[in-house]
C-alpha positions as CSV (number, residue, x, y, z in Angstrom):
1,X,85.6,29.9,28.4
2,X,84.5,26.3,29.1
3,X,86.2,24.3,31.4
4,X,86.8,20.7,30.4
5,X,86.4,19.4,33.8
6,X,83.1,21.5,34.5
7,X,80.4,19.7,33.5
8,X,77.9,21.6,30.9
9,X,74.5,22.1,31.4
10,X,72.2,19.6,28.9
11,X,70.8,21.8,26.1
12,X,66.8,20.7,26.7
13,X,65.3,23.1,24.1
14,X,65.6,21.1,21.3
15,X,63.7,18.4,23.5
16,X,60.9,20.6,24.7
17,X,60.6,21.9,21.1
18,X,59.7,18.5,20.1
19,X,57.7,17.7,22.8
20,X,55.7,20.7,21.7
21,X,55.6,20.0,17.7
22,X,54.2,16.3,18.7
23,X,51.3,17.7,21.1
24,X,50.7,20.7,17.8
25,X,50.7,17.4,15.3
26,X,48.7,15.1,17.5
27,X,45.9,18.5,17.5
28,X,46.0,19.3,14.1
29,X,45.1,15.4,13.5
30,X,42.3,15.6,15.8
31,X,40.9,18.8,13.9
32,X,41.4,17.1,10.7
33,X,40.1,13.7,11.7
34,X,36.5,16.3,13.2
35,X,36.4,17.8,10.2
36,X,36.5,14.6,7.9
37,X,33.6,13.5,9.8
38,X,31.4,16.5,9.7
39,X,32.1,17.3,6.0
40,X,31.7,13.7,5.3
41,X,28.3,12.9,7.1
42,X,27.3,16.0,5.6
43,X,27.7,14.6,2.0
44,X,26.8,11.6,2.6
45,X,23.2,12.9,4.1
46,X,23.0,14.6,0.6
47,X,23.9,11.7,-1.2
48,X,20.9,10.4,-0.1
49,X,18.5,13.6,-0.9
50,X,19.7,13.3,-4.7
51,X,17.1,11.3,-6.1
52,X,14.2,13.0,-4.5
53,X,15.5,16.2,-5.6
54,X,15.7,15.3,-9.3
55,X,12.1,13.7,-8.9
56,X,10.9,16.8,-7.2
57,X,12.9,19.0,-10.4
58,X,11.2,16.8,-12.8
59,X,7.8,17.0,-11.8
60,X,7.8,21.1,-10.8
61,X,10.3,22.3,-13.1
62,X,12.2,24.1,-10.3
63,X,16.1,24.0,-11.2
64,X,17.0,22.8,-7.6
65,X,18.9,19.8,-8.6
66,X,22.1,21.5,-9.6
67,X,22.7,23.2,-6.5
68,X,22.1,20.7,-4.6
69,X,24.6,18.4,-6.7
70,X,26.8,20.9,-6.8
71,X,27.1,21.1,-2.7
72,X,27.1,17.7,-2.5
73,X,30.3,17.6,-4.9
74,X,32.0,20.1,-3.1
75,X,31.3,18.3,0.3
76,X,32.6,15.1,-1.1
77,X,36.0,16.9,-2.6
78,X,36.9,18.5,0.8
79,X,35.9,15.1,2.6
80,X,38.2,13.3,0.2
81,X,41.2,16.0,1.2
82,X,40.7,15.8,4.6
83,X,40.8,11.5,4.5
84,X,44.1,12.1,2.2
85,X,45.6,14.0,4.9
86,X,44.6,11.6,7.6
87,X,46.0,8.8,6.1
88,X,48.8,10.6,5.0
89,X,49.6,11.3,9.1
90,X,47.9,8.2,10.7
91,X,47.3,5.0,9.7
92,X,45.3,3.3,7.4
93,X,43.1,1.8,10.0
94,X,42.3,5.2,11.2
95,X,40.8,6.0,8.0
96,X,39.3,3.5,7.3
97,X,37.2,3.7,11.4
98,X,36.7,7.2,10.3
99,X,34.7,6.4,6.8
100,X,32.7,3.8,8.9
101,X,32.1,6.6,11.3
102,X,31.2,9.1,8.4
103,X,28.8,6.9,6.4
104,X,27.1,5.7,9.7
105,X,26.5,9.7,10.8
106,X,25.1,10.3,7.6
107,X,23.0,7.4,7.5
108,X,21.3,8.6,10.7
109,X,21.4,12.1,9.8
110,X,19.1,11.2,6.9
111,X,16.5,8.7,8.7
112,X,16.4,11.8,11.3
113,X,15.6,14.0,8.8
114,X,13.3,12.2,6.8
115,X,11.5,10.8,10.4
116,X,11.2,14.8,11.0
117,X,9.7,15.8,7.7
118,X,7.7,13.2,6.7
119,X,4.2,14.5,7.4
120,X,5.4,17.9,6.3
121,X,6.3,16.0,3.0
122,X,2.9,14.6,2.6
123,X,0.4,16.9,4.2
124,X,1.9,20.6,2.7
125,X,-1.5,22.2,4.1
126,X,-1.3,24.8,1.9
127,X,-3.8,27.8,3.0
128,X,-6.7,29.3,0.7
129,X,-5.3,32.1,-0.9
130,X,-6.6,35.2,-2.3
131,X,-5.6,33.6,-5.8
132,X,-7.0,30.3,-5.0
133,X,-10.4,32.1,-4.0
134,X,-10.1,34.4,-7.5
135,X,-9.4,30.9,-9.6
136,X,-12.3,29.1,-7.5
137,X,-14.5,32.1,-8.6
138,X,-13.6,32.5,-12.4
139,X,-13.4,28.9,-12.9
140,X,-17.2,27.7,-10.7
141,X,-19.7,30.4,-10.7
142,X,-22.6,28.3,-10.1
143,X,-20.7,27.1,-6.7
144,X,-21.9,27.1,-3.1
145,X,-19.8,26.6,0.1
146,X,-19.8,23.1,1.3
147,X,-19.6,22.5,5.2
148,X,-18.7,19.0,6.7
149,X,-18.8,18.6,10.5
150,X,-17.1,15.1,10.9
151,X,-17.0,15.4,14.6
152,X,-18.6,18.2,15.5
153,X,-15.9,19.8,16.9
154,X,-13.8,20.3,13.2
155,X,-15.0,22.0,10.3
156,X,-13.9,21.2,6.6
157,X,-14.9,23.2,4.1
158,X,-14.8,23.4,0.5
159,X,-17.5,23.9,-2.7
160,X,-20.5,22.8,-3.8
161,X,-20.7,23.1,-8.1
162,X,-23.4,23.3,-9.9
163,X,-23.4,21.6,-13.2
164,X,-26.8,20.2,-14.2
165,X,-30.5,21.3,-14.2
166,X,-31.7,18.0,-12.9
167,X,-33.5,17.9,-9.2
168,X,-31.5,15.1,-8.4
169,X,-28.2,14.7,-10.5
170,X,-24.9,12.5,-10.5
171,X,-21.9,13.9,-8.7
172,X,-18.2,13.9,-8.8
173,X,-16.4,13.9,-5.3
174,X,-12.9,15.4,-5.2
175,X,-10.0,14.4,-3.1
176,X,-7.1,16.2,-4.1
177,X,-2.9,15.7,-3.9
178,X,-1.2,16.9,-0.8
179,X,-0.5,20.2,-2.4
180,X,-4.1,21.2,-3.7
181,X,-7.0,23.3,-2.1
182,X,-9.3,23.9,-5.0
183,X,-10.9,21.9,-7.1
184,X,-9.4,20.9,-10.5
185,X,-10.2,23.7,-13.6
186,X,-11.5,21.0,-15.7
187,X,-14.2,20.2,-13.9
188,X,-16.5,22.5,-15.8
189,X,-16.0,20.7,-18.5
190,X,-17.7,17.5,-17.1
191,X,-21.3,18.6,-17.9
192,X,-24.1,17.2,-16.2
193,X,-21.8,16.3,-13.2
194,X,-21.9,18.2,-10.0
195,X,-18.8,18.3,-8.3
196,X,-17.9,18.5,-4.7
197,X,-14.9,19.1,-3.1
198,X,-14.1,19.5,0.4
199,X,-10.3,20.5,1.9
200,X,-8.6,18.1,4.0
201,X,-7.9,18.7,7.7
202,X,-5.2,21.7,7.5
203,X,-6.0,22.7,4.0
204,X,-7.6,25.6,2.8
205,X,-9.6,26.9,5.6
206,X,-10.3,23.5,6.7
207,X,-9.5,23.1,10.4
208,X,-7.6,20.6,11.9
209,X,-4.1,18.4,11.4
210,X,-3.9,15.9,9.2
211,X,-3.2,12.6,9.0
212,X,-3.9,9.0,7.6
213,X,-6.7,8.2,9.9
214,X,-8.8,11.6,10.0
215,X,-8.7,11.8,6.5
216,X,-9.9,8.4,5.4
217,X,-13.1,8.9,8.7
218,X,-13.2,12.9,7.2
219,X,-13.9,11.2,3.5
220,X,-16.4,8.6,4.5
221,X,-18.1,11.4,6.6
222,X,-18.3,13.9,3.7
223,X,-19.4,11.1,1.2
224,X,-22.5,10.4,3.8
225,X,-23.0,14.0,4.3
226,X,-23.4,14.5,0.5
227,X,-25.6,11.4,-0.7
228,X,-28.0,13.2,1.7
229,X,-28.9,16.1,-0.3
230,X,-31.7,16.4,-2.7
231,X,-30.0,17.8,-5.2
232,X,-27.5,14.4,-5.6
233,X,-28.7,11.0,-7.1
234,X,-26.8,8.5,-4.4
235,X,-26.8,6.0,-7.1
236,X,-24.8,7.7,-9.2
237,X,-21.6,8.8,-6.9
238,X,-18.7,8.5,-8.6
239,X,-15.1,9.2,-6.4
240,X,-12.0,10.9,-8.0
241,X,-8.6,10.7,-6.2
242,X,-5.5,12.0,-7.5
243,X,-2.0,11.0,-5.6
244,X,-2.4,11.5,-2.4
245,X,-6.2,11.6,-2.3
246,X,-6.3,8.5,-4.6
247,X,-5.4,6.1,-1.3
248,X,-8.5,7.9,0.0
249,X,-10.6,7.2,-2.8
250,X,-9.5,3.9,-2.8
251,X,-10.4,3.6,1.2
252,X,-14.1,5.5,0.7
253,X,-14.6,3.0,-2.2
254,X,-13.9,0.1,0.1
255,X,-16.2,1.1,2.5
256,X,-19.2,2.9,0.6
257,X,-21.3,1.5,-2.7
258,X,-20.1,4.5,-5.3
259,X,-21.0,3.6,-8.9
260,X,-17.4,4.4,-10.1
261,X,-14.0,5.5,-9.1
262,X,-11.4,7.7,-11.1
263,X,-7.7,7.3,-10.3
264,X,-4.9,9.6,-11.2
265,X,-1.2,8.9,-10.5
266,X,-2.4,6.4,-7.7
267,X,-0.1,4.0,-5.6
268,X,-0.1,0.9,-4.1
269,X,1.0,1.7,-0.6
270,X,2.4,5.1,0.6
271,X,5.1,3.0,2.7
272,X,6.7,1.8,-1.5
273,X,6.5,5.5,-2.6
274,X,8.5,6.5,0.2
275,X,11.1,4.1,-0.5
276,X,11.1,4.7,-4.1
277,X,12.8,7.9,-2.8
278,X,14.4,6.9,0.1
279,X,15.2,3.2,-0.7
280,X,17.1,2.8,2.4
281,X,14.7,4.7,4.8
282,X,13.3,1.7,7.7
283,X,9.5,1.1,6.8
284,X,8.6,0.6,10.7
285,X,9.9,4.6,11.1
286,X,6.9,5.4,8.7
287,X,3.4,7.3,9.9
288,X,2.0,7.1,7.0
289,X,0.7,3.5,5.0
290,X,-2.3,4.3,2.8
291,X,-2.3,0.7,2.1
292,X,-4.5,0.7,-0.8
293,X,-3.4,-2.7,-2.8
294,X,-4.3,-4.4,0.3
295,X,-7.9,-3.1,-0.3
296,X,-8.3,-3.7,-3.5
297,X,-9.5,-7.2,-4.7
298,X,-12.4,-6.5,-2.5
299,X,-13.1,-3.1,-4.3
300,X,-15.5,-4.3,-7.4
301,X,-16.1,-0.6,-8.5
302,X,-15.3,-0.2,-12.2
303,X,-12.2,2.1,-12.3
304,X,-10.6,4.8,-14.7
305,X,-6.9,5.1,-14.2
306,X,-4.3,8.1,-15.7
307,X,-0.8,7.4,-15.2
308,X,2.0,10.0,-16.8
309,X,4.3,7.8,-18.2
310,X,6.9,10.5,-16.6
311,X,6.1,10.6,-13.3
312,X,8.8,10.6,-11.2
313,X,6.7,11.2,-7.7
314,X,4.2,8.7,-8.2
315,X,6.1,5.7,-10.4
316,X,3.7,4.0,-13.0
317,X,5.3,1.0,-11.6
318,X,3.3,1.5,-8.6
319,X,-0.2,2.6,-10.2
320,X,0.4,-0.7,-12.3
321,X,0.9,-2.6,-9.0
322,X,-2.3,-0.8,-7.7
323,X,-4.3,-1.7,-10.4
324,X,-3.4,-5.9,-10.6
325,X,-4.9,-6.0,-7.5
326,X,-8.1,-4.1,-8.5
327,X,-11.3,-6.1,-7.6
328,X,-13.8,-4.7,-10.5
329,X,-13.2,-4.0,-13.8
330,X,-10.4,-1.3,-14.8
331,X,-9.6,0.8,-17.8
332,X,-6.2,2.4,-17.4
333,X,-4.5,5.0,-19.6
334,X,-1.2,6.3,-20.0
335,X,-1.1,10.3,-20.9
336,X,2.0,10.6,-23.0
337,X,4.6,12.6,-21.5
338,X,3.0,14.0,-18.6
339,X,4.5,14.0,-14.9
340,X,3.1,14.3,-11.7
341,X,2.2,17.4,-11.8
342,X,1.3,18.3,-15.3
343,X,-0.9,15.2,-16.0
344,X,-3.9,17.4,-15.1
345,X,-3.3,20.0,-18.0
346,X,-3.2,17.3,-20.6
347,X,-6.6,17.5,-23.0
348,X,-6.7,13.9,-22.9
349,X,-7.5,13.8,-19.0
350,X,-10.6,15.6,-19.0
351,X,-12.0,13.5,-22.3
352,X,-11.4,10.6,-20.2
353,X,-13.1,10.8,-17.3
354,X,-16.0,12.4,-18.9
355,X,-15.8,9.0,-21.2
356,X,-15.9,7.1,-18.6
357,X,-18.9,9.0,-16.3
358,X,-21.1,8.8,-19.4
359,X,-22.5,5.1,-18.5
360,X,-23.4,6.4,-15.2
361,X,-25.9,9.3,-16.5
362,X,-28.1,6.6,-17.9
C-alpha cells in the first residue's frame, strides 16, 4: 500500500523507451537516406547508357535494350520510394541535398565508366578464329599471307589477294571497323583489283595494343611496304576505310599520293561520335581524336562515300560533316536502310566501289 507522505519512485521507462525509438528512427533514416543514394546513382548511371544501348540494338540486332530499360525502371521506382519515405521523415531540404547527391554520384559513376572502357569500346581486338580462317579460305583462295614489320619489333599480319593476271596491277587496301579481322566477302567481286589487308595492332594475330597513333604510323608503314612490290602498280593505290578504319584512311590519304579513297560510315572526329552517345561525357577525358575533318580540305583525292541512312553508331550527320570539308572531288551515296553494321551486305555497296575503281584501271 502506498504511503501518501512517501515519495514514489519516477516511472523512467516510458522515457528510456523513447529515448530508444528516437536513436531506432534517427537509424532507419540513415539506412533509407544510403539506400536512396545508391539505388539512385545507380539509375541514374543507366540513364545515361540508354542511348548507346538502343544504338548498339539497332545496329547488331541483339535485344539488349529492354533489359536494360527494364533495370533502369525498376532502379528509378525503388529510388522514388525511398525519397517518398525520406521526405515523408525529414525534411524537404534533406531531400532535396540527397537528389543533388544522387545525380552528382551517377554523373561520375558514368564518366568513370566510360573513362575505363573507352579503348575497350573502340579497339574490340577480336582474335583470328578458326571461323574467321575457314571464311578467309572459302571466300580468297588466290590469297597469300601479308607480313608488315612497322618497327621491327611488332608484327602485323593479314592477306595478300590475288585478283588480276597483270605483272603489275591496281590494289585495294583495307582498313577495317574496330570489330573486323578479315577482309570484307565482297572483295572478290572487284575484279582486276588486288586487295590487301593487314590486322591492326591487337587484331587477328597481329601483335601489339592499339591505339590512335600506332595505327595511323602502322597504316602509312603498310601502304609503303606494299607500293614496293612488283606485283602492285603504285599509281593506282586506292584506300578503303570503313568506321573506325575510315579516320585511318583519311590520315594515310593525307600523307601518301593514292589515286582514290573509299569511305564507308566515316566520321568527322572520333571525339563528336563519342558524344553523340555520351553527350555529356568531358572531351578533354577522351584518348582517342581521329580528327579527320581537320585533315580534310587538304586531302584532294577523289572520294566514294556509303552512308546507311540508319546508322545509329556512325550518324550520317557526321559522314555529311566529314565530307564538306573534303578537299577533292566527292561522290557520296546513301544505301537505303542499311545500319552500321549491315551496310556491307547491301548489293549496292559492292557495285559502287567497283563503279568508282573503274577510272583508275585505265
Amino acid at each position: 500500500m502506498n504511503h501518501p507522505l512517501i515519495q514514489q519512485p519516477r516511472q523512467l521507462r516510458p522515457a528510456n523507451a523513447n529515448v530508444m525509438n528516437g536513436i531506432a528512427i534517427r537509424k532507419s533514416g540513415k539506412w533509407i537516406r544510403l539506400f536512396a543514394v545508391v539505388f539512385g546513382a545507380a539509375a541514374v548511371t543507366l540513364l545515361f547508357f540508354i542511348r548507346p544501348v538502343a544504338r548498339i540494338q539497332q545496329s547488331s540486332e541483339l535485344p539488349i535494350l529492354w533489359p536494360v530499360a527494364c533495370l533502369t525502371l525498376l532502379l528509378c521506382a525503388t529510388w522514388g520510394v525511398l525519397l517518398f519515405k525520406v521526405y515523408a521523415k525529414q525534411r524537404l531540404a534533406t531531400m532535396v541535398g540527397l537528389i543533388m547527391i544522387t545525380l552528382a554520384l551517377g554523373y561520375g559513376a558514368m564518366v568513370s565508366a566510360v573513362y575505363l572502357i573507352q579503348d575497350r569500346m573502340l579497339y574490340m581486338s577480336p582474335a583470328l578464329s578458326e571461323r574467321a580462317e575457314t571464311f578467309v579460305a572459302s571466300h580468297f583462295p588466290n590469297r597469300e599471307q601479308l607480313i608488315v614489320e612497322p618497327n621491327g619489333h611488332v608484327q602485323l599480319q593479314g592477306w595478300f589477294i590475288n585478283q588480276s593476271a597483270a605483272e603489275s596491277a591496281p590494289l585495294l587496301i583495307y582498313y577495317g571497323g574496330n570489330n573486323e579481322n578479315v577482309p570484307l566477302s565482297f572483295f572478290g567481286q572487284l575484279e582486276g583489283w588486288n586487295i590487301a589487308y593487314a590486322n591492326y595492332r591487337g587484331y587477328g594475330r597481329s601483335e601489339g595494343k592499339p591505339d590512335e597513333g600506332n595505327l595511323k604510323a602502322d597504316a602509312l608503314t603498310t601502304f609503303d611496304t606494299l607500293v614496293q612490290r612488283e606485283d602492285v602498280d603504285p599509281s593506282h593505290v586506292v584506300i578503303l576505310g570503313r568506321s573506325l578504319g575510315s579516320g585511318v584512311a583519311a590520315y594515310v590519304a593525307s600523307q601518301r599520293a593514292a589515286a582514290g579513297v573509299v569511305l564507308i560510315s566515316p566520321y568527322d572526329t572520333y571525339e563528336n561520335v563519342l558524344q553523340d552517345l555520351f553527350p555529356l561525357f568531358p572531351p578533354f577525358l577522351m584518348h582517342n581524336h581521329y580528327r579527320s575533318a581537320e585533315l580534310a580540305p587538304k586531302i584532294t583525292t577523289p572520294v566514294l562515300t556509303l552512308i546507311g541512312d540508319r546508322d545509329k553508331t556512325i550518324s550520317p550527320a557526321r559522314s555529311h560533316a566529314l565530307m564538306q570539308q573534303w578537299g577533292g572531288e566527292k561522290q557520296t551515296v546513301i544505301v537505303k536502310g542499311a545500319n552500321h553494321n549491315s551496310i556491307v551486305n547491301y548489293s549496292i555497296v559492292p557495285s559502287e566501289i567497283q563503279r568508282f575503281l573503274v577510272q583508275f584501271q585505265q
